[in-house]
C-alpha positions, 0 to 999 in steps of 0.5 A: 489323822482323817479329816471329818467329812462330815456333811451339813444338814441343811441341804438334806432337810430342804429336801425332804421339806420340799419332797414332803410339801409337794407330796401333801400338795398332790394328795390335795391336803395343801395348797401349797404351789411350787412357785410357792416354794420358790419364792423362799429362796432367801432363807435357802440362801440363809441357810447355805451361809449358816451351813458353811459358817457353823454348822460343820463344826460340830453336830451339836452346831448342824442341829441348832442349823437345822432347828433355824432353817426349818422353823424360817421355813415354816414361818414362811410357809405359813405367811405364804399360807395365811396371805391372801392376794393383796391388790396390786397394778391393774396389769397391762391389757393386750389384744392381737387382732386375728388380721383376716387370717384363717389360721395362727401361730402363737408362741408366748414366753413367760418369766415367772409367775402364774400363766393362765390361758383359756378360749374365747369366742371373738372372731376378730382377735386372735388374743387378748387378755391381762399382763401383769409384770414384774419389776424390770421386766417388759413386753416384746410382741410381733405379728405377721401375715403370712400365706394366710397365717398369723404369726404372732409372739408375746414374750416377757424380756428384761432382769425382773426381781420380785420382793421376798414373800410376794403373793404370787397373785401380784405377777400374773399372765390370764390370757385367752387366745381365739378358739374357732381358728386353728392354732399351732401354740407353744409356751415357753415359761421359765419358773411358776405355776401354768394352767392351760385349758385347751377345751374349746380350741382347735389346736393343729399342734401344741408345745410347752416348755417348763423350767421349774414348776407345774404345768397344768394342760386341759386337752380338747374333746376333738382333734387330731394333733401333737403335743410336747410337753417338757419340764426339768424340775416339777409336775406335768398334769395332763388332763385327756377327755375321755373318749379322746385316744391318745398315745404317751411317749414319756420319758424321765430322769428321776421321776414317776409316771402315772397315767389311767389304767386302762392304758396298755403299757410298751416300755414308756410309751401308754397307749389308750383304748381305740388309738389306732382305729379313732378319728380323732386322737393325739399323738402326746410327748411328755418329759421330766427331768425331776418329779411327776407326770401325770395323765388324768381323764376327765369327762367333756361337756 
């Protein structure tokens, strides 16, 4: 007698529910994150024990399986919806003076959470800005001159642990690094939702590196550089100036590319109008293992 191979439902519906989520997130009718979605890994691992205990044996018993994770999911997505932020530490304030140098190396590493990152105009500092940490979880920094060069590293170390349902606002990064002195930036985050404005600064090359989440990178108007962006599970939205060349090396396992459609297409690369000719142009690798690339123009101030 064959044995029944029937499957759980379970597995199956998360992911149309997170594929639903994410695509009514990018129309713009949610503002549902993926950090969001993470932070409900509980009732994923409600569901997987369910699955095992009951719903295999019958699919009367995958169906009543399936009506309790999704109506978990949906009670958690509505809190998630309906909290607002609510006040938490006041987070640890950072600053890393500049030191005399007139160039600088940053490199951050990130846990999980929220990472924003902007300019400033404070020629003596080279960053500064608020950490907010989760349980378990602490600061490592170092900085050193080097033939003129500051190299600087601001990386979160130690297990952390955050509550079920915490509002994402609680665990958060909102940094500005020094936007006269050329930087060479990379990021490296492992889980949640990272917004980099890039406008003002003078970059000389730029890195980040995305476990699970959204990564959001506003490129300056001016500049000639590089930039490498990778993400396994998730969205990268690059946001380009228009008027700024720039040329798309992308490349994706199971996923999408979208970019303006002024762009001349050779294979995966995207080329802008005027990259070959301009003076000022980037050079833009841009890599996902699941989800969607996106690269947007905006108009500069």
């Amino acid at each position: 007698m064959e044995k029944d191979r029937r499957g759980g439902l379970v597995g199956a519906a998360v992911l149309i529910l997170v594929g639903a989520v994410l695509l009514l997130n990018n129309l713009g009718w949610t503002t549902i994150s993926l950090w969001d979605l993470l932070r409900l890994w509980p009732v994923l691992v409600i569901a997987a024990g369910l699955d095992l205990l009951v719903g295999r044996r019958s699919a009367w018993a995958s169906v009543l399986v399936l009506v309790v994770v999704l109506a978990l999911l949906a009670g958690g997505l509505w809190l998630i919806s309906s909290t607002g932020p609510i006040a938490g530490p006041p987070g640890e304030q950072v600053t890393e003076p500049l030191q005399d140098a007139s160039r600088a190396s940053m490199e951050i590493g990130f846990g999980a959470g929220q990472l924003r990152i902007d300019s400033m105009a404070v020629p003596d500092r080279l960053l500064e800005g608020t950490v907010k940490l989760h349980r378990g979880e602490r600061l490592a920094r170092s900085a050193q001159v080097v033939d003129g060069t500051l190299n600087a590293t601001l990386r979160s170390q130690g297990q952390w642990t955050t509550p079920f349902f915490m509002p994402a606002g609680q665990q958060g990064w909102d940094l500005s690094l020094n936007r006269d002195v050329p930087l060479r930036l990379v990021i490296d985050a492992g889980v949640g939702d990272v917004a980099v404005d890039l406008r003002r600064m003078t970059l000389t090359e730029f890195m980040a590196h995305m476990g699970v989440g959204r990564t959001t990178v506003t490129l300056p108007e001016r500049g000639t550089f590089e930039a490498r962006l990778d993400n396994g599970v998730g969205e990268i939205v690059v946001r380009v100036p228009a008027g700024l060349p720039v040329r798309v090396h992308s490349s994706t396992g199971l996923g999408t590319v979208s970019v303006p459609s002024s762009y001349q297409r050779d294979g995966d690369t995207y080329v802008s109008p005027g990259y070959v000719s301009a003076e000022n142009r980037v050079e833009l690798w841009v890599e996902i293992g699941i989800g969607l690339i996106q690269v947007e123009e905006y108009q500069g101030e």
